[in-house]
N, C-alpha and C positions, 0 to 999 in steps of 0.2 A: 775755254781759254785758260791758261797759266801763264805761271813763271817762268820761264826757258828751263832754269836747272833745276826745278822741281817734276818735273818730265824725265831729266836723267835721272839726279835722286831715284824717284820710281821704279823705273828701267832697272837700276843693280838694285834695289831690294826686291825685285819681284812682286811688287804690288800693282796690279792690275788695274788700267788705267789705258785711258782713251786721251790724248791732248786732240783739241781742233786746230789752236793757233798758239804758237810761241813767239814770241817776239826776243829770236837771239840779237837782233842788230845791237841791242840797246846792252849786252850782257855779251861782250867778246871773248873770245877765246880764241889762241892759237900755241903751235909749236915753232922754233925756231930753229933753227940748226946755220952751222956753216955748210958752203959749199961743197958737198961732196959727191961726185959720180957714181958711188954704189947704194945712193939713197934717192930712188924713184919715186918708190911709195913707202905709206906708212907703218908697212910690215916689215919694212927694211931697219925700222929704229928699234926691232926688237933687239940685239945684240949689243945696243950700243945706252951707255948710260944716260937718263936721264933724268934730270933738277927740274924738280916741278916746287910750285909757292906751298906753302902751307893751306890758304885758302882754295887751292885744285885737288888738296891729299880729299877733303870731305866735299869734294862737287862733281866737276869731271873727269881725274884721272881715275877712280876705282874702274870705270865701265871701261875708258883705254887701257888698263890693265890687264882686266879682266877680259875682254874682246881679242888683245892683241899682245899677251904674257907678256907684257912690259915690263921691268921691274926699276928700283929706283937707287 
């Protein structure tokens, strides 16, 4: 068992590592955008700016970055 964002943590430093159960309900995360028709999926936000909090630069955006060349 862990921490939901010590699981990602992990994941982008490459320290090898098994999670059984995370428990993200309790530790939300999402993206918001407005309405837009050429944005289906999450690959689609790569061209487009985004403002993420200070506390997302050191938890989950490195691995959406990194995953999906996002930049900020």
């Amino acid at each position: 068992m862990s921490y939901g964002m010590d699981a990602v943590n992990a994941v982008t430093q490459n320290i090898p590592k098994v999670t059984v159960a995370a428990i993200f309900q309790q530790d939300p995360r999402c993206l918001i955008s407005h309405p837009n028709p050429a944005i289906k999926i999450l690959a689609n936000l790569k061209v487009k700016p985004i403002y993420v909090s200070a506390s997302a630069k050191t938890t989950h955006w490195p691995l959406l970055e990194a995953k999906y060349w996002f930049y900020r």
